[in-house]
C-alpha positions in Angstrom: 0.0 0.0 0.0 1.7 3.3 -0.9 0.0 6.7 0.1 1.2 10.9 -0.2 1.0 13.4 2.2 -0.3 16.0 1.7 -2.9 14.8 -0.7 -2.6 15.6 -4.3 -3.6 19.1 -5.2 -3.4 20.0 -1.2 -0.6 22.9 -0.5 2.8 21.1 -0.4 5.0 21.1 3.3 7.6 23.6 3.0 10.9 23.7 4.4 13.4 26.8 4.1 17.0 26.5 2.4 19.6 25.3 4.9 16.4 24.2 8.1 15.6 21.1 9.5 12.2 20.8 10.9 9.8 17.8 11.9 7.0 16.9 10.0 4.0 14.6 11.1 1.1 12.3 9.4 -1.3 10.3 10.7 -3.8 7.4 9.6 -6.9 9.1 11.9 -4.6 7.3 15.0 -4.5 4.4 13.9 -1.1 2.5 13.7 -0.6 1.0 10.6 3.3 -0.5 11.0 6.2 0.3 10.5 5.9 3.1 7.4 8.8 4.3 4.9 8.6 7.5 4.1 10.5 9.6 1.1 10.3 13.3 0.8 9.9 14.4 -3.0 10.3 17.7 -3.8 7.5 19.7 -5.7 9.2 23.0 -5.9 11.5 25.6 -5.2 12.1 29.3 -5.7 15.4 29.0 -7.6 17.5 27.1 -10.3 20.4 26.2 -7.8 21.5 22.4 -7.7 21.4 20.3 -5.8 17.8 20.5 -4.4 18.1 18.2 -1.8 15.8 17.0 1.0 17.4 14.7 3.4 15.5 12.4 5.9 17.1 12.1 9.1 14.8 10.0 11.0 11.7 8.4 11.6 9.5 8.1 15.2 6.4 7.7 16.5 4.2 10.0 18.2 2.0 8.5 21.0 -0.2 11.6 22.6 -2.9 11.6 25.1 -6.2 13.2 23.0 -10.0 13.1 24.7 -10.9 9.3 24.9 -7.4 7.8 24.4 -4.6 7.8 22.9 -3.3 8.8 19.2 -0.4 7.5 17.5 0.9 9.8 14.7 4.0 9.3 12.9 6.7 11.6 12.8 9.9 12.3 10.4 12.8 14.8 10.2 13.8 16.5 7.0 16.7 18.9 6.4 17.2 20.7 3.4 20.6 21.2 3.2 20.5 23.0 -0.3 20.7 26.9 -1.1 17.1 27.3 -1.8 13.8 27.3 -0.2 11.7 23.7 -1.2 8.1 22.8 -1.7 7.7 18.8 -0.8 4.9 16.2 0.0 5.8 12.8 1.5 5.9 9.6 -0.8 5.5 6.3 1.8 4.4 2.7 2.4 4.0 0.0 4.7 7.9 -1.8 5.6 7.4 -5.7 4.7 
């Protein structure tokens, strides 16, 4: 099973030239495995090469909500390159 995040045609994540940030999706709490994930780029705002978005690791989130608890995954993505990159998340289920 293979899925995107965001959805197609939904705004892209964002992440700025030379930031690392943490980015999360979830599957309405429910855990599904063990999930690869592969950020693909959408955009940017300038020609430069490399464009480069570099997954540094993947967790799980488990977080108290009203009547129980959520699991959401979580990754962390640095773009090391010199400009600014649109991106959704390409994944699947690890076999």
């Amino acid at each position: 099973m293979t899925w995107q995040y965001p959805a197609p045609g939904a705004t892209p994540l964002f992440l700025a030239s030379g930031q690392a940030a943490q980015f999360g999706y979830t599957f309405g709490g429910v855990y599904r495995g063990p999930q690869y994930v592969e950020a693909r780029l959408d955009s940017s705002n300038g020609p430069a090469d490399p464009r480069d978005l570099v997954v540094q690791w993947h967790g799980i989130e488990n977080r108290a909500v009203f009547g129980g608890a959520q699991e959401n995954y979580i990754v962390g993505i640095w773009n090391p390159s010199s400009v600014d990159i649109w991106f959704h998340l390409d994944g699947g289920g690890v076999t």
